[in-house]
C-alpha positions in Angstrom: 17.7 36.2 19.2 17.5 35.0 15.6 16.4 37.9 13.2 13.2 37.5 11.4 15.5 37.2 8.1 17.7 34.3 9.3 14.0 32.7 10.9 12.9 32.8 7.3 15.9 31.1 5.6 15.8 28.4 8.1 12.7 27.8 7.2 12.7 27.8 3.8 16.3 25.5 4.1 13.8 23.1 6.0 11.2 22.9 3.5 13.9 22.6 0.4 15.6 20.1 2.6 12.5 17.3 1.2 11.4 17.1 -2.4 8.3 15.9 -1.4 7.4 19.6 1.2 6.9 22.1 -1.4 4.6 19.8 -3.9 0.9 19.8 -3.9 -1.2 17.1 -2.7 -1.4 15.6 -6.3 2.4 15.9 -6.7 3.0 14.6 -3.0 0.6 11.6 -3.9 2.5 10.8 -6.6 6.0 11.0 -5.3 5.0 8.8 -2.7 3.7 6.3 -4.8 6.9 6.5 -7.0 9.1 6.1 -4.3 7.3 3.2 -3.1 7.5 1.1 -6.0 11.4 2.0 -6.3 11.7 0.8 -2.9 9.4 -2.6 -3.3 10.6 -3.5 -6.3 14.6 -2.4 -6.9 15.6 -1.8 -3.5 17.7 -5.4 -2.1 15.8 -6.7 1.1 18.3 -5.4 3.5 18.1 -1.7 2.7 14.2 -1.9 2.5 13.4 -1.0 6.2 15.1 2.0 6.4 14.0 3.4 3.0 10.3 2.7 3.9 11.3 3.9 7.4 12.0 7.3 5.5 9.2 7.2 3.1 7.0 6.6 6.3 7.8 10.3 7.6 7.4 11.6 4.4 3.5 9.7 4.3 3.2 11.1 7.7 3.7 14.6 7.0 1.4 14.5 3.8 -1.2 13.5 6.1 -0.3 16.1 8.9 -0.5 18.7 5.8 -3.9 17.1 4.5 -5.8 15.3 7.5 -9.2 14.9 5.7 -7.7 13.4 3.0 -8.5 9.7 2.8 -5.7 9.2 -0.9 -3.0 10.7 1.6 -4.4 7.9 4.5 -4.4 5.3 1.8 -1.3 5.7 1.2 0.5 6.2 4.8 -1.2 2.6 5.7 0.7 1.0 2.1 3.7 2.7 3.6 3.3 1.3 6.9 2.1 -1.6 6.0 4.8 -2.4 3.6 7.8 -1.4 6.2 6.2 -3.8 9.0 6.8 -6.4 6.1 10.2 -5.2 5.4 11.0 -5.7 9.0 9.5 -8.9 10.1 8.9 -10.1 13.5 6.4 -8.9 16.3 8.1 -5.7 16.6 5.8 -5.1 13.1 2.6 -5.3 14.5 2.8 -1.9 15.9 2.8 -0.7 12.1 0.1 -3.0 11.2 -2.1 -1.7 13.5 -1.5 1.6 12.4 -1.5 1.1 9.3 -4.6 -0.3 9.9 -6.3 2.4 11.6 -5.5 5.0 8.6 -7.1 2.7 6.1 -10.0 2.5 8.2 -10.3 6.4 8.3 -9.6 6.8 5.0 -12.8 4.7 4.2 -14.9 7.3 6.7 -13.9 10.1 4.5 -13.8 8.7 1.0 -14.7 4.9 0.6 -14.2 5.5 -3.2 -10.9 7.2 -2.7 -7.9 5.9 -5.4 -10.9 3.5 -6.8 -11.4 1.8 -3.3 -7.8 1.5 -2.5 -8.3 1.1 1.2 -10.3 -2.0 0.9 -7.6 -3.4 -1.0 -4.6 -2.9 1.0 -6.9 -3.3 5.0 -8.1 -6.5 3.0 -4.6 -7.4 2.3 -3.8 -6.6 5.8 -6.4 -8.8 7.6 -5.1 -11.6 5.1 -1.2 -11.6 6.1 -1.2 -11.0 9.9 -1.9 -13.1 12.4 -4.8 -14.3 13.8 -6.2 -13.6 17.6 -4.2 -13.0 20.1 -1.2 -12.3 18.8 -3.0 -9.5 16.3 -6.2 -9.0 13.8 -6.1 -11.3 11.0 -9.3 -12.5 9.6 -10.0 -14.4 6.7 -13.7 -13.6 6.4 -12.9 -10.1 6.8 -10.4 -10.1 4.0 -12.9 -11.6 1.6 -15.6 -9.0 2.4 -13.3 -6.6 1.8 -11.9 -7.5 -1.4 -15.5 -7.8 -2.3 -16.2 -4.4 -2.1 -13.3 -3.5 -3.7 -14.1 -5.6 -6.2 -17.3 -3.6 -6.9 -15.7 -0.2 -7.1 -12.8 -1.4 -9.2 -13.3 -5.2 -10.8 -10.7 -4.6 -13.4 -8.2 -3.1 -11.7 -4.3 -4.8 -11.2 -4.2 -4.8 -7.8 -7.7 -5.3 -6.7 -7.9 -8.8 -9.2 -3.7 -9.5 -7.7 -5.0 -9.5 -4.0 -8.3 -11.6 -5.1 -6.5 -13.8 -6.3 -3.6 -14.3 -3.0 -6.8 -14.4 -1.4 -8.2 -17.4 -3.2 -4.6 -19.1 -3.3 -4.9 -18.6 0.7 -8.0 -20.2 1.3 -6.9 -23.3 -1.6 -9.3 -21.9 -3.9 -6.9 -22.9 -6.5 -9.3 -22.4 -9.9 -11.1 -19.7 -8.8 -7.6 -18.1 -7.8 -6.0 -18.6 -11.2 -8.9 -16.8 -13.2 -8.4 -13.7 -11.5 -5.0 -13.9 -11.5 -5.5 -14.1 -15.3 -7.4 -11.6 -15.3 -4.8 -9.3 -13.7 -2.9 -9.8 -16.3 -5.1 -8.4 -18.4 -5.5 -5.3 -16.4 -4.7 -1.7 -18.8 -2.0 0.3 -17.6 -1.4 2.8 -15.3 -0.5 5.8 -16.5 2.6 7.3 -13.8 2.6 3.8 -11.8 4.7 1.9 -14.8 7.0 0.5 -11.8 4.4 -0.5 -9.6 3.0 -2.4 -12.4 5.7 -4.0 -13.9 6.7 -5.5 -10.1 2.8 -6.4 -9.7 3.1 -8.5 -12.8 6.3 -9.9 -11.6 4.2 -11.0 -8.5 1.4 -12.1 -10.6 3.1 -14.8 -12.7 4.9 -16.3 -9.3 1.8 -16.7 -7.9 -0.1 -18.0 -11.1 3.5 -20.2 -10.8 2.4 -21.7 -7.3 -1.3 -21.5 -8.3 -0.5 -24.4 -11.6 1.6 -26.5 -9.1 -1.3 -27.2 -7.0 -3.5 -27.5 -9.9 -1.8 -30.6 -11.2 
């Protein structure tokens, strides 16, 4: 039988085992986020999968720690979401979906949460997966979405990036470089400087593409 005094040490060697177990939310939030831009934006395609694979378990237990929070939900779904790109291939969809379904809870709990992050990123979703019947995507629902997270945050980098991929989708080219402009435009984020440095890598290839057609 293990003594109550070796129980303990295992536990705590557990818990010291992840920088992410002993933060609190705010912390955990924020390593997360850290982590994910590190991954998106530095890590070489081949080694993303596993990273996010990783980060995934550590979004997972922030959300097993903090269920009604809808930030910790948020950012699970980016996770997920991102890894299912990482990957590829139908064998995705499963994260999608999931990542779908924690976006959508998020918005029961806190539709403002992270400035309406979860309309963003379940807007962005409905924009990049396929249609019926392989999966969910929708056009129209992207576009309402990004309108409401438009209303909550109309300034903000990612909110005016993913209005503007959306108009580029739908070869709304004009329309598509003004927010894209826009973007640029957008103030900092104080603790996301990597995030968005990569978003403004993403936003001049697009406003690239976005010219092209123009001419």
């Amino acid at each position: 039988m293990t003594s109550p005094r070796k129980a303990l040490g295992l536990l705590l060697a557990a818990l010291l085992a992840s920088p992410f177990a002993l933060a609190d939310d705010g912390q955990r939030l924020a390593q997360i986020q850290q982590r994910w831009a590190e991954i998106q934006y530095r890590l070489p395609s081949t080694e993303k999968p596993a990273a996010f694979e990783q980060l995934a378990g550590e979004a997972r237990a922030f959300t097993q720690a903090a269920p009604q929070s809808a930030p910790a939900l948020i950012w699970q779904g980016i996770v997920l979401s991102s890894w299912a790109g990482a990957q590829g291939g139908l064998g995705a969809l499963s994260k999608v979906k999931e990542a779908r379904t924690d976006l959508e809870q998020a918005l029961k709990l806190d539709p403002t949460a992270l400035q309406g992050s979860a309309y963003t990123s379940l807007a962005a979703l409905y924009d990049r997966v396929p249609g019926w019947p392989i999966a969910f995507g929708d056009a129209s629902e992207a576009d309402r979405l990004l309108q409401q997270a438009l209303a909550l945050n109309p300034n903000g980098i990612d909110t005016l990036y993913f209005w503007g991929d959306h108009l580029y989708r739908q070869k709304r080219y004009a329309e598509a470089r003004a927010a894209l402009l826009k973007a640029q435009q957008a103030a900092p984020r104080p603790g996301r400087e990597l995030a968005d440095q990569g978003r403004r890598g993403e936003i001049a290839a697009l406003l690239k593409d976005v010219d092209q057609k123009l001419k």
